[in-house]
N, CA, C and O atoms as a printed pandas DataFrame, in Angstrom:
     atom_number atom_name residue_name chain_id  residue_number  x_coord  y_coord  z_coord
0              1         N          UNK        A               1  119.118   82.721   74.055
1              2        CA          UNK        A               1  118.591   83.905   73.424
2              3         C          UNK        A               1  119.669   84.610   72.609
3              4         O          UNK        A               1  119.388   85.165   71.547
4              5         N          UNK        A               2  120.945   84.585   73.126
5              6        CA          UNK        A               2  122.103   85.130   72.763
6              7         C          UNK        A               2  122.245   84.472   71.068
7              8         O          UNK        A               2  122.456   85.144   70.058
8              9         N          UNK        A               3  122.074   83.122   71.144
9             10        CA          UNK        A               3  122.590   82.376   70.011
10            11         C          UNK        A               3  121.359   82.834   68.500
11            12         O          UNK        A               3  121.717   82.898   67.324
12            13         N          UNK        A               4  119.913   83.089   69.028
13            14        CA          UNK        A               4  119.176   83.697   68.317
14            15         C          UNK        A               4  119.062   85.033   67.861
15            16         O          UNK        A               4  118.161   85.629   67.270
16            17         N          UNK        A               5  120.506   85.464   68.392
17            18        CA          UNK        A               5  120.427   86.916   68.355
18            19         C          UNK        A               5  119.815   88.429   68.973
19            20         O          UNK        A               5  119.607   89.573   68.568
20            21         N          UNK        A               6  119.679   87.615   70.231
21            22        CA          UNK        A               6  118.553   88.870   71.297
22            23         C          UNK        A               6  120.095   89.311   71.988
23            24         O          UNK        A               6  120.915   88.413   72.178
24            25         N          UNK        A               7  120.268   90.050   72.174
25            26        CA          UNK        A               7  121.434   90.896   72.997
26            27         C          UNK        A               7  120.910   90.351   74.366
27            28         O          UNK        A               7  119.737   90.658   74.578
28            29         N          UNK        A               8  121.524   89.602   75.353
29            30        CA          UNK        A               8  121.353   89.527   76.465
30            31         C          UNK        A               8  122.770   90.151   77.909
31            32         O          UNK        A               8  123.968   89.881   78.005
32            33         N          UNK        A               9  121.930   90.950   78.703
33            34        CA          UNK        A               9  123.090   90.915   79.932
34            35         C          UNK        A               9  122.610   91.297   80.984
35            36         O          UNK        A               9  121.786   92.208   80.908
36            37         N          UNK        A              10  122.888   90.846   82.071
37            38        CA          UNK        A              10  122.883   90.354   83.426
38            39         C          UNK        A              10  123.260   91.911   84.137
39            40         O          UNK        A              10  124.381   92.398   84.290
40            41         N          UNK        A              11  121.964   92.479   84.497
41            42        CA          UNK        A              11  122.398   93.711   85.965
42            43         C          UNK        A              11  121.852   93.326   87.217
43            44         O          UNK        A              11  120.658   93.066   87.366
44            45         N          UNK        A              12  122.532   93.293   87.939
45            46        CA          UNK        A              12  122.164   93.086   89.260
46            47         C          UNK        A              12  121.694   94.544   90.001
47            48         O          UNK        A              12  122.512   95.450   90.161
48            49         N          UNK        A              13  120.381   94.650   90.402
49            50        CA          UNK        A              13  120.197   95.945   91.305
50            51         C          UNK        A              13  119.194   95.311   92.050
51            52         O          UNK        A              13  118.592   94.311   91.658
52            53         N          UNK        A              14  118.886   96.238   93.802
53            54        CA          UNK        A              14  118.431   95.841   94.518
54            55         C          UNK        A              14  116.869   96.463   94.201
55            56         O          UNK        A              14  116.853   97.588   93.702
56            57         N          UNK        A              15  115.753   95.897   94.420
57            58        CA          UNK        A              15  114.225   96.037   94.081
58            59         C          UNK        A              15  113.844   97.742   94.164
59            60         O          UNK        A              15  113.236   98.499   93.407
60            61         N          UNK        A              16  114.748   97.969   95.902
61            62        CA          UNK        A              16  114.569   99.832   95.980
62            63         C          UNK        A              16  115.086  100.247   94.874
63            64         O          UNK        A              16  114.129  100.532   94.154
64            65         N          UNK        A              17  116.141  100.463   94.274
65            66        CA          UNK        A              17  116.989  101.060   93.157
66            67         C          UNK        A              17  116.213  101.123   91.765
67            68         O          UNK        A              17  115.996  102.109   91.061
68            69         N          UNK        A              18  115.915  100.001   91.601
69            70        CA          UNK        A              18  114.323   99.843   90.239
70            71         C          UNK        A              18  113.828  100.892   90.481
71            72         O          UNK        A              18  114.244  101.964   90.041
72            73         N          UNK        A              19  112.509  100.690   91.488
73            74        CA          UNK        A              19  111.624  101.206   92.357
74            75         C          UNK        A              19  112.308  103.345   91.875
75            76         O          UNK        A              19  111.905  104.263   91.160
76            77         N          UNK        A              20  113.172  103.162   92.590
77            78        CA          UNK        A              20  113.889  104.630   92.377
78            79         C          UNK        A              20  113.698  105.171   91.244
79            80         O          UNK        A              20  113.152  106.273   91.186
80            81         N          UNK        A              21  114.034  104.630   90.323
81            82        CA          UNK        A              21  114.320  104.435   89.009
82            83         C          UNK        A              21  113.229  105.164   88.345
83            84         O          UNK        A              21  113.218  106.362   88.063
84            85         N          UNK        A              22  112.174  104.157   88.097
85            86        CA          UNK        A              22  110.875  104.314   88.088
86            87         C          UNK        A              22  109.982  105.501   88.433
87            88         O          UNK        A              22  109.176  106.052   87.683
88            89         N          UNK        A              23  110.325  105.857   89.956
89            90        CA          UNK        A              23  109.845  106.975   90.468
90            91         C          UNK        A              23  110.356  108.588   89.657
91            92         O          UNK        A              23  109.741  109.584   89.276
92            93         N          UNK        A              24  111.764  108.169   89.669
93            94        CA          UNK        A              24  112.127  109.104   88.905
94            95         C          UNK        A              24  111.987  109.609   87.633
95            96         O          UNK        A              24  112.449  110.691   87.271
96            97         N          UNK        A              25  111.224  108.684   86.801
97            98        CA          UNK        A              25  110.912  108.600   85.658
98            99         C          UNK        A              25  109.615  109.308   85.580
99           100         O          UNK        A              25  109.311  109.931   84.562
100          101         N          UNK        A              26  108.858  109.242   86.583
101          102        CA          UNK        A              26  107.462  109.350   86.992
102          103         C          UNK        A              26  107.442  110.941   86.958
103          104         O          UNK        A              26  107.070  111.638   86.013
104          105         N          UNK        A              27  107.900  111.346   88.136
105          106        CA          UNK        A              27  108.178  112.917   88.828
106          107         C          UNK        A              27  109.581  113.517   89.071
107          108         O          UNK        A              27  109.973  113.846   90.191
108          109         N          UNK        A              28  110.374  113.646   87.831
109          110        CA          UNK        A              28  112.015  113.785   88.082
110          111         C          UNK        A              28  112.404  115.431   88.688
111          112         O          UNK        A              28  111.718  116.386   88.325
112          113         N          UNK        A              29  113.312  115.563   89.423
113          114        CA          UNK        A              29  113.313  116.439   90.447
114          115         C          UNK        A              29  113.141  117.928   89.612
115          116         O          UNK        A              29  112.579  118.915   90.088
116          117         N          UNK        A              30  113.857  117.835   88.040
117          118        CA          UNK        A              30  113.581  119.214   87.552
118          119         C          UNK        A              30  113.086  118.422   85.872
119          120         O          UNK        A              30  113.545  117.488   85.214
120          121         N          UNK        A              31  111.677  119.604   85.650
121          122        CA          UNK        A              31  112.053  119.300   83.880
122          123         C          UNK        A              31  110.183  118.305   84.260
123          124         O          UNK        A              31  109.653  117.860   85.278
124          125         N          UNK        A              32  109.855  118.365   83.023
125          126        CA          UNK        A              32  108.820  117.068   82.798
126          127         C          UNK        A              32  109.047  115.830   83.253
127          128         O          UNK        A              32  110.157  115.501   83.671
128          129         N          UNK        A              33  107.824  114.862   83.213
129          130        CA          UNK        A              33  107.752  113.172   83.710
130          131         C          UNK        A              33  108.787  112.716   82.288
131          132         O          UNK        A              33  108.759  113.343   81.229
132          133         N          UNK        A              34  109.530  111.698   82.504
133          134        CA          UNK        A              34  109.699  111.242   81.211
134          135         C          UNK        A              34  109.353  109.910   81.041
135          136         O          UNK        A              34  109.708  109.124   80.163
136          137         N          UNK        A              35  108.430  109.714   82.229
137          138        CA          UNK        A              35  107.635  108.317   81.697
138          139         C          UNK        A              35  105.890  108.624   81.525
139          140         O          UNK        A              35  105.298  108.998   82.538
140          141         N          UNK        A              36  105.303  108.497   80.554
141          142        CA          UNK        A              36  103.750  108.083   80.508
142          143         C          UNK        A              36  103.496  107.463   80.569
143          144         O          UNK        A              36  104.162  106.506   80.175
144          145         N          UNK        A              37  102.227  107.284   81.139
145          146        CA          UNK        A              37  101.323  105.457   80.907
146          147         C          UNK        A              37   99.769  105.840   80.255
147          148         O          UNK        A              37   98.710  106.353   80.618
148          149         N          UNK        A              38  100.247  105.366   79.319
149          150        CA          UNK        A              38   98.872  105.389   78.041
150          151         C          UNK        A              38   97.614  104.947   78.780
151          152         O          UNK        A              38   97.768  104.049   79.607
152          153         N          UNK        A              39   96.781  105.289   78.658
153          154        CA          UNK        A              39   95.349  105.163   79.500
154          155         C          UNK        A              39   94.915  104.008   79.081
155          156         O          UNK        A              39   94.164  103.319   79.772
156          157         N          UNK        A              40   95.529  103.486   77.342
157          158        CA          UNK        A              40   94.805  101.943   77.292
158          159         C          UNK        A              40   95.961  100.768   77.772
159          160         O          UNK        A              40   95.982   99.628   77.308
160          161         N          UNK        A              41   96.983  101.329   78.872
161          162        CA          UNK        A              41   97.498  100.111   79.333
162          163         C          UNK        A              41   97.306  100.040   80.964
163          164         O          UNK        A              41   98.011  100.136   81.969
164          165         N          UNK        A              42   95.962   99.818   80.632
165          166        CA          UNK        A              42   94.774   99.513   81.695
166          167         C          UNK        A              42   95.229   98.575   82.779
167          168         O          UNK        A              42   94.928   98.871   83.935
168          169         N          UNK        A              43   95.958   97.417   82.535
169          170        CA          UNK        A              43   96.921   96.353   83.141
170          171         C          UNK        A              43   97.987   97.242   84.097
171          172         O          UNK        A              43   97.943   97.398   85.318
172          173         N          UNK        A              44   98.818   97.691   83.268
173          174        CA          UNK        A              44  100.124   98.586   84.048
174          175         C          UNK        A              44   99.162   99.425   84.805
175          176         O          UNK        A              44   99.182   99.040   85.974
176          177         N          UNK        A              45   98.161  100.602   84.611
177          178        CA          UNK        A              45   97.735  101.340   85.481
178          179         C          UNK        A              45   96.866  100.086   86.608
179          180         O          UNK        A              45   97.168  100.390   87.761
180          181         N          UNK        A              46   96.072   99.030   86.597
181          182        CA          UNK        A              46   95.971   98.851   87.647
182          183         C          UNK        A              46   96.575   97.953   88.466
183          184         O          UNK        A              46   96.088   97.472   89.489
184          185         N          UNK        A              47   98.245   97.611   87.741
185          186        CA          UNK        A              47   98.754   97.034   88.830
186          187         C          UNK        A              47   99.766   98.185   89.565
187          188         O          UNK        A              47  100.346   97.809   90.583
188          189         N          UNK        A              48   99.936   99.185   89.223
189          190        CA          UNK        A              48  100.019  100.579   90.261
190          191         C          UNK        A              48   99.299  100.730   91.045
191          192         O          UNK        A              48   99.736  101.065   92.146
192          193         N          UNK        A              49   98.246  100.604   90.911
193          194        CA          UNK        A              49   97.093  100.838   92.149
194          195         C          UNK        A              49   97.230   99.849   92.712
195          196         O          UNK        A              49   96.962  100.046   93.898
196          197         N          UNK        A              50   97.546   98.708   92.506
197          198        CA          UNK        A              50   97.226   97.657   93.495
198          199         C          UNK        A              50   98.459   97.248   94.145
199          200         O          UNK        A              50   98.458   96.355   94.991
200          201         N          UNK        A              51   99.985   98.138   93.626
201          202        CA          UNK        A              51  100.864   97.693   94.479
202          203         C          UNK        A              51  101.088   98.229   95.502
203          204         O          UNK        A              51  100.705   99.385   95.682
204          205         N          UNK        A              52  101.756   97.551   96.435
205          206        CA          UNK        A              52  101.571   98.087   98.456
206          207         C          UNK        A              52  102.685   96.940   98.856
207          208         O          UNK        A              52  103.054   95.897   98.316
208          209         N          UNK        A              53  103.110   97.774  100.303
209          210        CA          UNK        A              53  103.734   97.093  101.182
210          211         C          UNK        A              53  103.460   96.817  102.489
211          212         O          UNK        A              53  102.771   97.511  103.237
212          213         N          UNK        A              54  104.058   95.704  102.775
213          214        CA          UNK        A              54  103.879   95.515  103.856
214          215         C          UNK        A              54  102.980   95.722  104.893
215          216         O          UNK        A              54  103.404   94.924  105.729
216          217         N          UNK        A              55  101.816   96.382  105.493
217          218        CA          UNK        A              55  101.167   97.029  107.263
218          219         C          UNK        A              55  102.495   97.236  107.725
219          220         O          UNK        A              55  103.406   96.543  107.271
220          221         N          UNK        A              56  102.687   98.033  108.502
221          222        CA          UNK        A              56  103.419   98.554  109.446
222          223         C          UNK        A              56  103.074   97.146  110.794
223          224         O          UNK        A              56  102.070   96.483  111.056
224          225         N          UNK        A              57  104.155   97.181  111.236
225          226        CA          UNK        A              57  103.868   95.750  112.358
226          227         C          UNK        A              57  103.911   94.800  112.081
227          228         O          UNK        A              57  103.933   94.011  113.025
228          229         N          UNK        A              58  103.955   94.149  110.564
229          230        CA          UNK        A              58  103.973   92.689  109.875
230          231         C          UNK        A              58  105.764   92.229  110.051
231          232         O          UNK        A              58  106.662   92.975  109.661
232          233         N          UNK        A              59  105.939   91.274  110.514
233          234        CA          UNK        A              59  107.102   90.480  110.270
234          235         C          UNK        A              59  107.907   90.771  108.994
235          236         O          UNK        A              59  109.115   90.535  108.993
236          237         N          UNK        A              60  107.146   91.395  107.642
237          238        CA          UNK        A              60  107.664   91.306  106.493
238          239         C          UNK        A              60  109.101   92.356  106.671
239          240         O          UNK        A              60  109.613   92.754  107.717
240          241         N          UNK        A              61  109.462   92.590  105.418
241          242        CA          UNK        A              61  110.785   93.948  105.710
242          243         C          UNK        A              61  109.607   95.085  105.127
243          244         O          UNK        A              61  108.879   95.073  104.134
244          245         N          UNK        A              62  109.731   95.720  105.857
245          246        CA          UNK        A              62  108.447   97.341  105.315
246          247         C          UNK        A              62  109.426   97.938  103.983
247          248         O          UNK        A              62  108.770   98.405  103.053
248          249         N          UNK        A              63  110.650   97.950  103.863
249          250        CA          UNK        A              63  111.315   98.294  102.646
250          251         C          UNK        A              63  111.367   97.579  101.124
251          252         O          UNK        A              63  112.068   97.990  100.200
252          253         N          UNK        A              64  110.442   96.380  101.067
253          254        CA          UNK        A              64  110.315   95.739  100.195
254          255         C          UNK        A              64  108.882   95.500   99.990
255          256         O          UNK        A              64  108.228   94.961  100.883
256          257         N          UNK        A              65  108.054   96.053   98.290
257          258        CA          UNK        A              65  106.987   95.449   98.552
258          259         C          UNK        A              65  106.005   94.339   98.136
259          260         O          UNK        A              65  106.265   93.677   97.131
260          261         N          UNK        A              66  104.994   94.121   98.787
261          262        CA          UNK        A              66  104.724   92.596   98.817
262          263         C          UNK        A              66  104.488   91.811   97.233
263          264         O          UNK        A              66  103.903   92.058   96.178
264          265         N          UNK        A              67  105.168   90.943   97.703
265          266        CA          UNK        A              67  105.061   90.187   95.906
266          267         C          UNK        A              67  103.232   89.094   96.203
267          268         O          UNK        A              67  102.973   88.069   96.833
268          269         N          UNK        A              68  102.492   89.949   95.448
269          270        CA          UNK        A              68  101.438   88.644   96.024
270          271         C          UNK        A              68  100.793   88.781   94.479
271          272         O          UNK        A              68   99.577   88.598   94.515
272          273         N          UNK        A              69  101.325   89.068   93.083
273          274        CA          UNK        A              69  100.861   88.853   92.038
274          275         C          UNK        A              69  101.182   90.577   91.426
275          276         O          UNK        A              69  102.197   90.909   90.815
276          277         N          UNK        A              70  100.201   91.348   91.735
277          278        CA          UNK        A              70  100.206   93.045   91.224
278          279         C          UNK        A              70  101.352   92.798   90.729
279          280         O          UNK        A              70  101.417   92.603   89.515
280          281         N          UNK        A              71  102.454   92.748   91.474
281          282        CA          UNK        A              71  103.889   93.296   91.286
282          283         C          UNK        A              71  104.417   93.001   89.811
283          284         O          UNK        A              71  105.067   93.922   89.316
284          285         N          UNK        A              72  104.205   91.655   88.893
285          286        CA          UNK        A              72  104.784   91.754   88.160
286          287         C          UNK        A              72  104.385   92.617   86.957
287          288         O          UNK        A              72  105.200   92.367   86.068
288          289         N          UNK        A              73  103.737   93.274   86.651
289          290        CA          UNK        A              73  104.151   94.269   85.547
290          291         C          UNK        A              73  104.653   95.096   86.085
291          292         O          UNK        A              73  105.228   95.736   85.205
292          293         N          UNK        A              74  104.841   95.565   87.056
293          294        CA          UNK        A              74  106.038   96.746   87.567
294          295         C          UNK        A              74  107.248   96.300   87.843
295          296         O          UNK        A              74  108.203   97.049   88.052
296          297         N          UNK        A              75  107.313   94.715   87.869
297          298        CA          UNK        A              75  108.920   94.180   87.716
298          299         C          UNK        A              75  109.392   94.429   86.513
299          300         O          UNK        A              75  110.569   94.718   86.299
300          301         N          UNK        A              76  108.549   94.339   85.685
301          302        CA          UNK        A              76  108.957   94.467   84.467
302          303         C          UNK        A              76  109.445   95.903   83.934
303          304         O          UNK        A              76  110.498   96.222   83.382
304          305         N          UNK        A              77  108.465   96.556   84.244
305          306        CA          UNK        A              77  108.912   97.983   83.892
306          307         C          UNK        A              77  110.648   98.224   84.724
307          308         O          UNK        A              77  111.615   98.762   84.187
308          309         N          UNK        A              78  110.593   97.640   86.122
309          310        CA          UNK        A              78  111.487   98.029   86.582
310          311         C          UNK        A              78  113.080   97.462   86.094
311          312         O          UNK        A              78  114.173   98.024   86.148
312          313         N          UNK        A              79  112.629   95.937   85.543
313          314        CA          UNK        A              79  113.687   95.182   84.854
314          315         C          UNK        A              79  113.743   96.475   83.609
315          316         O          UNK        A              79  114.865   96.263   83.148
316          317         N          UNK        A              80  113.358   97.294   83.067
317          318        CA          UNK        A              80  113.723   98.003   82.046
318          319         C          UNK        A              80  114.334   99.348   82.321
319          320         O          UNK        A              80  115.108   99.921   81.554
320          321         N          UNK        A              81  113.907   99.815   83.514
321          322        CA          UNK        A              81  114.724  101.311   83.683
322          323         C          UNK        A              81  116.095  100.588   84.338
323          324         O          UNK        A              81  117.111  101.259   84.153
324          325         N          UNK        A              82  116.277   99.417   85.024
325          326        CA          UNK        A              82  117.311   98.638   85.420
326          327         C          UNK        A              82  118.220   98.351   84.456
327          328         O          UNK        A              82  119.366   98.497   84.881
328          329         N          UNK        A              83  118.139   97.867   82.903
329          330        CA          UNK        A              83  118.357   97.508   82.150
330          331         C          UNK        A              83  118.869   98.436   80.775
331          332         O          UNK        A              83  119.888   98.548   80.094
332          333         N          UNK        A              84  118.056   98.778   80.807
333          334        CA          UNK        A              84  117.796  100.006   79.613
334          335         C          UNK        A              84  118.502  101.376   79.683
335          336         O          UNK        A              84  119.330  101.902   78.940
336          337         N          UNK        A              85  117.768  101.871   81.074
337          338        CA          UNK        A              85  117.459  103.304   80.947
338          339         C          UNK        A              85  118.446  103.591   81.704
339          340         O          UNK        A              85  118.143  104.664   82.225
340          341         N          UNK        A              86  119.161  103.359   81.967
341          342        CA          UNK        A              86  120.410  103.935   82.800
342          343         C          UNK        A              86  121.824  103.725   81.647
343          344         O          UNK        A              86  122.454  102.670   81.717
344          345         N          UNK        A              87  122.120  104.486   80.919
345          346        CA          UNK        A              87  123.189  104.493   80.373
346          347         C          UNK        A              87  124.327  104.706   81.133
347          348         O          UNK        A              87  124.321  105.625   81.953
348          349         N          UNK        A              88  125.074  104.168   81.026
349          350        CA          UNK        A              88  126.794  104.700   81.157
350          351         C          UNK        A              88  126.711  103.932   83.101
351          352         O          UNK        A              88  127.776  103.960   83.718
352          353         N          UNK        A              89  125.822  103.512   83.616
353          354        CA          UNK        A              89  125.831  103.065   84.532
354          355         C          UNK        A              89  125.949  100.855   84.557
355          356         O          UNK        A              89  125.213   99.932   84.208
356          357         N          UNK        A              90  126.792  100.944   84.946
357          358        CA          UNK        A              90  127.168   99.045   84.484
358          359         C          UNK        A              90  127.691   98.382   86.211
359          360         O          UNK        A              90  128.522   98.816   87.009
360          361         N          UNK        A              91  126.963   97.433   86.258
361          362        CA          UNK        A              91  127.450   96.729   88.004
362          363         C          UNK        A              91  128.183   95.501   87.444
363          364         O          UNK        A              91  127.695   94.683   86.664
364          365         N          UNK        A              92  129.484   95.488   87.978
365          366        CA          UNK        A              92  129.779   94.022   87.909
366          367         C          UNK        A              92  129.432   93.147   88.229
367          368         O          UNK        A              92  129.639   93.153   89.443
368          369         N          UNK        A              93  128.886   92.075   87.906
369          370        CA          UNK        A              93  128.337   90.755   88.717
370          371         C          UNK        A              93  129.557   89.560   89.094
371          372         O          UNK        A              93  130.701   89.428   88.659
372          373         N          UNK        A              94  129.004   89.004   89.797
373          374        CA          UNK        A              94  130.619   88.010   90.268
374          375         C          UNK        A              94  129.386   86.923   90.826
375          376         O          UNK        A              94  128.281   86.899   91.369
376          377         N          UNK        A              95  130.900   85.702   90.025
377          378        CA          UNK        A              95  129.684   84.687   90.330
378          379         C          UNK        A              95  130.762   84.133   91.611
379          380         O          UNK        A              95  131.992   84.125   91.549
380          381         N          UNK        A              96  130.047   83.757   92.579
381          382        CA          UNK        A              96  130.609   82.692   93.551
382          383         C          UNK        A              96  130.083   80.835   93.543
383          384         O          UNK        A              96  130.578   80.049   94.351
């Protein structure tokens, strides 16, 4: 992608931290939302509704939630406040 000219780079963050991200974008502690969701992106609003975790009592980790399809347009969004929306914030990655 690099060689076609798409700017590519590698952040590593854990799914909660997105998730955070996101939320905060949603309902930030002072000041307006600074995220909307347009009523005709009918897709993104109903894979909000349909994302969930875990039952309480399931083997799963209750802090992570369930990947059973919904999830990916909110990966996506989240690959972007991960990516994007955090200026001046950079994780080193290390390869082993």
């Amino acid at each position: 992608m690099q060689r076609a000219g798409i700017p590519c780079r590698c952040v590593f963050s854990a799914i909660g931290d997105g998730l955070e991200l996101i939320r905060a974008a949603l309902a930030p502690a002072e000041g307006p939302p600074r995220l909307a969701i347009a009523p005709e992106c009918r897709r993104l609003i109903a894979a909000f509704e349909a994302y969930h975790y875990p039952p309480p009592g399931s083997a799963a980790d209750p802090e992570k939630p369930v990947k059973d399809g919904p999830d990916h347009l909110i990966d996506a969004l989240r690959y972007f406040f991960v990516c994007k929306a955090r200026p001046g914030v950079d994780v080193a990655r290390v390869r082993y």
